[in-house]
FIVO-179287 format. One record per atom (N, C-alpha, C, O): residue in one letter; residue number from 1; x, z, y. Coordinates in steps of 0.001 Angstrom, whole numbers, plus 500000, padded with zeros to 6 digits. Each point is the difference from the previous one (the first is absolute). Layout:
% FIVO-179287
R	r	k	X	Z	Y
R	A	NUM	X	Z	Y
...
//
This chain:
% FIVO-179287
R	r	k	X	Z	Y
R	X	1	644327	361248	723989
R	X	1	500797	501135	499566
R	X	1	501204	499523	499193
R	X	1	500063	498814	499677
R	X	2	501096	502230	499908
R	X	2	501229	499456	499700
R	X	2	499944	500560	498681
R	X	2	499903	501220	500131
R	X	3	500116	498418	498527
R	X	3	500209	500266	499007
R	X	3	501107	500155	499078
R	X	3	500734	499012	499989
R	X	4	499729	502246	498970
R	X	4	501037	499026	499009
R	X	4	499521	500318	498402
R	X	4	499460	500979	499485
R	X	5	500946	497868	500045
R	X	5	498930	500107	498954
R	X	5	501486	500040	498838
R	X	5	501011	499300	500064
R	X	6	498662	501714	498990
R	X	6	500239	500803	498625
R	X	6	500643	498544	499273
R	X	6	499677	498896	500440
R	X	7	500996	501221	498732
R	X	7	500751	498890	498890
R	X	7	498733	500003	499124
R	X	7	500218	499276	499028
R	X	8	498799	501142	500939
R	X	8	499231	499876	499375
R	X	8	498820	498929	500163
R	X	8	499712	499087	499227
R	X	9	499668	501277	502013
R	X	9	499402	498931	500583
R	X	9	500324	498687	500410
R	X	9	499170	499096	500096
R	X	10	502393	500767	500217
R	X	10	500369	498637	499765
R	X	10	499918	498961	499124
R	X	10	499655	498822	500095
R	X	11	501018	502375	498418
R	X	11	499770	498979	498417
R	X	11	498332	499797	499622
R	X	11	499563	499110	499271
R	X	12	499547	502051	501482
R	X	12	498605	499373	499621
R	X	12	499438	499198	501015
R	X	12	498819	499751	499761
R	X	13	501555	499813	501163
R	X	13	499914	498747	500750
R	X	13	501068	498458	499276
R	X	13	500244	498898	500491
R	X	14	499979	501462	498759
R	X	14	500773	498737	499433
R	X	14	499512	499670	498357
R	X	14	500374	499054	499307
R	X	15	498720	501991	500342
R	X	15	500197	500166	498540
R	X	15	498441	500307	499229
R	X	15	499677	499663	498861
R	X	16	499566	501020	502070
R	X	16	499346	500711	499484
R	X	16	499001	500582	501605
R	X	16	500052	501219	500162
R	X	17	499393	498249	500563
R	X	17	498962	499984	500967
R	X	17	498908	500866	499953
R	X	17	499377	500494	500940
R	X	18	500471	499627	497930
R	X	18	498758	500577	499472
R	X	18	500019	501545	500019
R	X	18	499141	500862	499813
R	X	19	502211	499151	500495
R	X	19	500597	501642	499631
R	X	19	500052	500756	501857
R	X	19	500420	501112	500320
R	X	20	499157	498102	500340
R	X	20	499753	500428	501580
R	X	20	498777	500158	500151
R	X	20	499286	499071	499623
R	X	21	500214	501864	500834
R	X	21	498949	500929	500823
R	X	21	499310	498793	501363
R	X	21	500480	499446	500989
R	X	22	498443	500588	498473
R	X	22	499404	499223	501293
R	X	22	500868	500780	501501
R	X	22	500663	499368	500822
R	X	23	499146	501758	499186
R	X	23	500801	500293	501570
R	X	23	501103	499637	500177
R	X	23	500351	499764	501156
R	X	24	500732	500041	497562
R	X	24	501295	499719	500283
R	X	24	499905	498384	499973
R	X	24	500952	499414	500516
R	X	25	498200	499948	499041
R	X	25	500267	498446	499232
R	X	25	499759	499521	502344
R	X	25	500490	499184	500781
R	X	26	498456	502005	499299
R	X	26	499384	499363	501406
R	X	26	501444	500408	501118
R	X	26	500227	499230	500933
R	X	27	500435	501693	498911
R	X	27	501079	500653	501072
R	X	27	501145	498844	499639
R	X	27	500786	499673	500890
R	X	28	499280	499841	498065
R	X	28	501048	498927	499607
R	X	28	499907	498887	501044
R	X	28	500783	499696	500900
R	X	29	497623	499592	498601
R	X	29	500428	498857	501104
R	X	29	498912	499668	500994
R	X	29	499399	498958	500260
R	X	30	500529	502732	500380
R	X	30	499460	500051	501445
R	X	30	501105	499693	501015
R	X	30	500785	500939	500137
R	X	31	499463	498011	500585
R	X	31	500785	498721	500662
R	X	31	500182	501386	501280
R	X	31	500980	499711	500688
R	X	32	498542	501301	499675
R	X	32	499952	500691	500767
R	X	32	501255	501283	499797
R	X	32	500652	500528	500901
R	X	33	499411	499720	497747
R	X	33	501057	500442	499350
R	X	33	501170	499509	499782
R	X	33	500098	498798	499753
R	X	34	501041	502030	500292
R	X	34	501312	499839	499724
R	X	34	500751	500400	498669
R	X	34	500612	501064	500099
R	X	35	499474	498250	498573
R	X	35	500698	500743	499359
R	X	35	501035	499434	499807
R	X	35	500288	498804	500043
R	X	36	500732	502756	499568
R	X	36	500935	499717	499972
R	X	36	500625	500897	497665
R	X	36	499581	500830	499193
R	X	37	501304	498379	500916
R	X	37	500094	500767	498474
R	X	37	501476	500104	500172
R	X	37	500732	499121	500453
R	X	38	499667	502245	499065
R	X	38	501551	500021	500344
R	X	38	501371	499611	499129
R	X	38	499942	499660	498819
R	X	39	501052	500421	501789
R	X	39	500793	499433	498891
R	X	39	500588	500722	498729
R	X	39	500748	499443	499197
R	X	40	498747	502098	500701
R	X	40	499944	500578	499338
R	X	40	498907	499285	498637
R	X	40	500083	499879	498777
R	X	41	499351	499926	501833
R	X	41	499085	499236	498506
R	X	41	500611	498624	499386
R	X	41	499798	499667	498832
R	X	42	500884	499660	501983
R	X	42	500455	498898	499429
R	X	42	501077	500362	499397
R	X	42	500435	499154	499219
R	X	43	500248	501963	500879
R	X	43	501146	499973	498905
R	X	43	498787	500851	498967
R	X	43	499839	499310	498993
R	X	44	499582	501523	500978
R	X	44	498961	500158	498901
R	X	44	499404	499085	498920
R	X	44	499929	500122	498777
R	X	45	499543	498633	502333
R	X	45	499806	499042	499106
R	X	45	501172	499309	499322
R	X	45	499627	499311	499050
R	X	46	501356	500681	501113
R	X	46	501413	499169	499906
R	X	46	500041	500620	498368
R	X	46	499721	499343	498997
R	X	47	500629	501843	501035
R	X	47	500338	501059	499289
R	X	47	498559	499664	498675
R	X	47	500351	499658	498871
R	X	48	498430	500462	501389
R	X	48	499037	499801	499065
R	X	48	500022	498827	499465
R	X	48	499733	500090	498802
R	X	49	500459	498857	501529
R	X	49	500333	499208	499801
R	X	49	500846	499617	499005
R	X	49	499650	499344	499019
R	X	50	501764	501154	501268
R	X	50	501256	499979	499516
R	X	50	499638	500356	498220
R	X	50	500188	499355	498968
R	X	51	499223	501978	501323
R	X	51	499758	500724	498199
R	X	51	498643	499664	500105
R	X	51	499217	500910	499726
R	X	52	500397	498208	500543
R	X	52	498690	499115	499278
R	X	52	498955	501230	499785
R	X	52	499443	500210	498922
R	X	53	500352	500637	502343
R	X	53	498708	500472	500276
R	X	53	498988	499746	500840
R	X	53	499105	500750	500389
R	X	54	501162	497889	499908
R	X	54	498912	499177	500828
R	X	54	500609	498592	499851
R	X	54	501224	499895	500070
R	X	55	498095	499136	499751
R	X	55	500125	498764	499914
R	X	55	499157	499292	500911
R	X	55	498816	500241	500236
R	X	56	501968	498782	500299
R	X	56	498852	499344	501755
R	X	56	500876	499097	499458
R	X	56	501217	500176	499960
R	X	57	497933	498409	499424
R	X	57	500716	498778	499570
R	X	57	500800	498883	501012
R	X	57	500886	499199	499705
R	X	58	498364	501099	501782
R	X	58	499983	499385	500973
R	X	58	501224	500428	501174
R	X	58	500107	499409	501074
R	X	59	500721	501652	498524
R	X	59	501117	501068	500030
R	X	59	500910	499144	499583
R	X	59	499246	499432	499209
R	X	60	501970	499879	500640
R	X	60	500448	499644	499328
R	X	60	501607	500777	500544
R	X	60	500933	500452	499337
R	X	61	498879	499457	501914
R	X	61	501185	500756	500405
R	X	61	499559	500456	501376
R	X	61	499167	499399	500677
R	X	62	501649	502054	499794
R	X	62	499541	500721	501227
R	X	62	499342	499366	500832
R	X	62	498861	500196	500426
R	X	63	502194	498704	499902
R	X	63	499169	499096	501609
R	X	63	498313	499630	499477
R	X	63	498914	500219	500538
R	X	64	501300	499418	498747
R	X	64	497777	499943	499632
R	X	64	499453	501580	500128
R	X	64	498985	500409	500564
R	X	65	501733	500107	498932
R	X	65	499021	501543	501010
R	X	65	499584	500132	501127
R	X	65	498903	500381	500408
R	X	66	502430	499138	500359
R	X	66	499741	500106	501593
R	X	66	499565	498553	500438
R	X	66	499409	499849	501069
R	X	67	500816	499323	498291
R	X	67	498941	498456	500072
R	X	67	498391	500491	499832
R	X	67	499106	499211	500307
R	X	68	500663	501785	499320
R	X	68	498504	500321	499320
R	X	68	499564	500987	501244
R	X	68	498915	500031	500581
R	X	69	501849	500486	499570
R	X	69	499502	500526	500847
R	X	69	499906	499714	501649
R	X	69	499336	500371	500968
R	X	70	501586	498875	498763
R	X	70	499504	498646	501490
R	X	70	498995	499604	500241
R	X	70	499420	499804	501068
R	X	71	500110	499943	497109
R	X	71	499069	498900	500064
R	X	71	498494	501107	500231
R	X	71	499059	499584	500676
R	X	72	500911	501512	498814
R	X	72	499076	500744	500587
R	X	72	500032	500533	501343
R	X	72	499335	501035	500003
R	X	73	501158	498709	501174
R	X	73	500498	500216	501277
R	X	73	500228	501774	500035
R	X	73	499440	500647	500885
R	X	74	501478	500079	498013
R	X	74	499957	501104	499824
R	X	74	501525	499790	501039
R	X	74	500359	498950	500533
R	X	75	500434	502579	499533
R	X	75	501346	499843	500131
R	X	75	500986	500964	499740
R	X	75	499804	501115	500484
R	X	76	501206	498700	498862
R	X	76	500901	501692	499425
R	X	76	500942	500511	501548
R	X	76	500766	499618	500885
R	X	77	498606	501302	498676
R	X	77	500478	500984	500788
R	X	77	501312	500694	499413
R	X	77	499820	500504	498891
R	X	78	501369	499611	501599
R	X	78	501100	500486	499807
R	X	78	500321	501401	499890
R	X	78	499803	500557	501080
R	X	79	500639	500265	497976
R	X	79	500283	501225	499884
R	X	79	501180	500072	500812
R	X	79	500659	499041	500401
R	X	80	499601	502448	499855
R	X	80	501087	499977	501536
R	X	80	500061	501279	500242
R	X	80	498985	500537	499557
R	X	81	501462	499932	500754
R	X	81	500966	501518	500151
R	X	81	499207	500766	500223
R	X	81	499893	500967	499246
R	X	82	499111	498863	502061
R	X	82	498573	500825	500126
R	X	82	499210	500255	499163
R	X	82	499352	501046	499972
R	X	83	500559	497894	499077
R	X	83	499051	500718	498754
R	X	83	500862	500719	498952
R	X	83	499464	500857	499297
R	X	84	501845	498847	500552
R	X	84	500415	500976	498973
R	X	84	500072	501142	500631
R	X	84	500270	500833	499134
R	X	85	499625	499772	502066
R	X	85	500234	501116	500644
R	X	85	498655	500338	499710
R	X	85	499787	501080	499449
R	X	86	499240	498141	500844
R	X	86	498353	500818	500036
R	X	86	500022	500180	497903
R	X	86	499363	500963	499574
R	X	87	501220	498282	499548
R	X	87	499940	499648	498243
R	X	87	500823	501697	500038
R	X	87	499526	500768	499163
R	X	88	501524	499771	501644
R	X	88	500941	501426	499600
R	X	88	498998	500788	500233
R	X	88	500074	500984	499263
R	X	89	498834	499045	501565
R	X	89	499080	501105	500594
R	X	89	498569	500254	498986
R	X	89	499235	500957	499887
R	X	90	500818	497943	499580
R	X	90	498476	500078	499065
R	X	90	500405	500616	499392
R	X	90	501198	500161	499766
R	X	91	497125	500821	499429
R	X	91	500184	500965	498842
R	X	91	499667	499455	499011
R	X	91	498826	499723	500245
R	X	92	501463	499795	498442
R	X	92	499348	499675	499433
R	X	92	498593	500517	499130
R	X	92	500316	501059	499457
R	X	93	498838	498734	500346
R	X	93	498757	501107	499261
R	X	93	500332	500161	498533
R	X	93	500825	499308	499403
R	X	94	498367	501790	500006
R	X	94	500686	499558	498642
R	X	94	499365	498751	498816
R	X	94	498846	499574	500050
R	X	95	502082	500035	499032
R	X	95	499773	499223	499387
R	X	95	499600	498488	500998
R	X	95	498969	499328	499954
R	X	96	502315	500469	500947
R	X	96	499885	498730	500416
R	X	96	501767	499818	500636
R	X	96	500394	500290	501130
R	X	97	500397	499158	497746
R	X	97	500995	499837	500427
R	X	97	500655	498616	499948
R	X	97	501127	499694	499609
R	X	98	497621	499342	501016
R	X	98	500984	498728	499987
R	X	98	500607	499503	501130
R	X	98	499522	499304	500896
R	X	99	501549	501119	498963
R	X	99	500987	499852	501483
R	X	99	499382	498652	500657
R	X	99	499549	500197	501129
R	X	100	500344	498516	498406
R	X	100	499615	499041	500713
R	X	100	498227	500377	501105
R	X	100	499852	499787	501203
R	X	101	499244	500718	497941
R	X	101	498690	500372	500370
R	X	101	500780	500818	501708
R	X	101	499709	499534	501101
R	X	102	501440	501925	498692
R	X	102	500119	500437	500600
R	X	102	500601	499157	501366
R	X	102	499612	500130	501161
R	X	103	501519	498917	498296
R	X	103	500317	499009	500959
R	X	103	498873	499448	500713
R	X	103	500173	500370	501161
R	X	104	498616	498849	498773
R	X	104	499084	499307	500709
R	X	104	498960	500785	500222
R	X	104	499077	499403	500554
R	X	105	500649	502164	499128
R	X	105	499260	500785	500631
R	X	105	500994	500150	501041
R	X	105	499504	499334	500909
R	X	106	501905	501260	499647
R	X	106	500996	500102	501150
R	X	106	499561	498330	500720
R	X	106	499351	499715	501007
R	X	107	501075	499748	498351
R	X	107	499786	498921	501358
R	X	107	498517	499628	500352
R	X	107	499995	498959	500657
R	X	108	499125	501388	499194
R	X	108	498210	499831	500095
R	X	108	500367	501444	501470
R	X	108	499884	499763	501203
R	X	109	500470	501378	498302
R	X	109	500024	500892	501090
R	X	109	500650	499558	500720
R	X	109	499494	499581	501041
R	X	110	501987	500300	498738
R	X	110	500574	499662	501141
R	X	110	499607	499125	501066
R	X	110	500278	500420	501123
R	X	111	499064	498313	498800
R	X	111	499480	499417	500735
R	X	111	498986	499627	500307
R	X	111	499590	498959	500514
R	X	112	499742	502409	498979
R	X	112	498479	500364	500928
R	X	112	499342	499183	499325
R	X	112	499445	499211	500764
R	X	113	500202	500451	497527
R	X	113	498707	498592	499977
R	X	113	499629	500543	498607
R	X	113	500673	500739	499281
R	X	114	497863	498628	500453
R	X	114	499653	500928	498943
R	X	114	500208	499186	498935
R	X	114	499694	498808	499963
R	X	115	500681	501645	499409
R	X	115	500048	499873	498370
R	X	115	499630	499428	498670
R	X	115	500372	500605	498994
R	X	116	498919	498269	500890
R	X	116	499280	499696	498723
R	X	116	500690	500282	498778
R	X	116	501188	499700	499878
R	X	117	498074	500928	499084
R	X	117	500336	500108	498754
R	X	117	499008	500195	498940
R	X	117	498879	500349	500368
R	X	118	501420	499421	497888
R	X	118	499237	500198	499207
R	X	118	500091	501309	499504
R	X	118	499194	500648	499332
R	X	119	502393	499758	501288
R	X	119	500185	501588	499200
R	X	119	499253	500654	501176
R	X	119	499845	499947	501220
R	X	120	499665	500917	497289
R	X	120	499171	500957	500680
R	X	120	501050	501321	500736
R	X	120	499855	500032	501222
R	X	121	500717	500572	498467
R	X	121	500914	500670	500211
R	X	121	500250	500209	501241
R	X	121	499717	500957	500720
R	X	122	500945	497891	499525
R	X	122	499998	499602	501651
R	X	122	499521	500558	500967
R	X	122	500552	500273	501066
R	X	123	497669	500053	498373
R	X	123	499276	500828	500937
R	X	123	499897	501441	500612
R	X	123	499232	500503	500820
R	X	124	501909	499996	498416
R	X	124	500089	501547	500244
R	X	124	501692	500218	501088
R	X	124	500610	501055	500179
R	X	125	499744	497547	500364
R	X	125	500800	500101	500917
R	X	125	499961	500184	501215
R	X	125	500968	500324	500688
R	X	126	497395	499402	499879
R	X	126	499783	500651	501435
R	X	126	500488	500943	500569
R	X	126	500337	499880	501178
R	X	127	499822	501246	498175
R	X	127	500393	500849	501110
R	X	127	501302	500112	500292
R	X	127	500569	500999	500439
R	X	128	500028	497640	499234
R	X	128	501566	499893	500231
R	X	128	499903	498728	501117
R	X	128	501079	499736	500530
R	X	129	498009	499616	499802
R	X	129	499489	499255	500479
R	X	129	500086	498659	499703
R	X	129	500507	499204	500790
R	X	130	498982	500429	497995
R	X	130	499217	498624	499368
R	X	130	499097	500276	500446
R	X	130	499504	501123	500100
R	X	131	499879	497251	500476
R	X	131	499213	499226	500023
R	X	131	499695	499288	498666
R	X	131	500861	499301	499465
R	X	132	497661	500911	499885
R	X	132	499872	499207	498580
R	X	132	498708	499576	499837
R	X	132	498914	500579	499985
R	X	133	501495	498102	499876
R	X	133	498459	499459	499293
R	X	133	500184	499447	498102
R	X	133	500655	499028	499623
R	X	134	498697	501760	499646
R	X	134	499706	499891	498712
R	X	134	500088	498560	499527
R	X	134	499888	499305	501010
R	X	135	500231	500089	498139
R	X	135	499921	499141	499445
R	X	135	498540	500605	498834
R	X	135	500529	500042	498889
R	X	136	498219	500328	500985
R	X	136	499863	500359	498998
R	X	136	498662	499258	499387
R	X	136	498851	500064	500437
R	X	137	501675	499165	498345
R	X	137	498619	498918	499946
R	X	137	499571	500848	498997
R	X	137	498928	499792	499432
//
């Protein structure tokens, strides 16, 4: 199956392991699976980074993000006109307005693949059509 996995689940694959769900730790590196994490999260991480709300020592500059994620045979997926068209159509629910969340919920729909995340939130996007698997340890 084709996955894209949340800015969230990336930094706890680099940082903090312990913070993945046996189902997600197993969908990660079932060799049968595809994930992909989009590039919407890497300027996320860029950005957290930047004002020192996440620290990954091993980060030293962008290209080790996407060096890291080589090295986990993950791959970013590119944001692109189709998903900001499907990002204009979402509703948002209330009390969830983080434009980025909204960015990589649009591209998870747009190209048909489900979703990993720790936010819970996330889960009340089905009937816009997310695909979601919980992160919830």
């Amino acid at each position: 199956m084709r996955y894209l996995i949340d800015t969230n689940i990336l930094l706890f694959t680099v940082k903090e392991r312990d913070r993945l769900s046996k189902e997600v730790f197993d969908l990660l590196w079932d060799s049968l699976n595809t994930i992909n994490i989009s590039s919407r999260s890497i300027e996320e991480i860029i950005h957290l980074l930047r004002i020192g709300k996440v620290e990954v020592s091993q980060w030293k500059e962008t290209k080790d993000i996407f060096n890291y994620i080589d090295e986990l045979g993950f791959s970013v997926d590119y944001f692109k006109k189709e998903h900001i068209l499907t990002l204009g159509k979402l509703t948002p629910i209330p009390d969830h307005k983080d434009p980025v969340d909204h960015a990589i919920m649009a591209h998870a729909i747009t190209n048909k693949v489900t979703l990993i995340s720790s936010d819970e939130k996330m889960r009340f996007y089905g009937n816009q059509g997310l695909r979601f698997v919980w992160n919830k340890v």
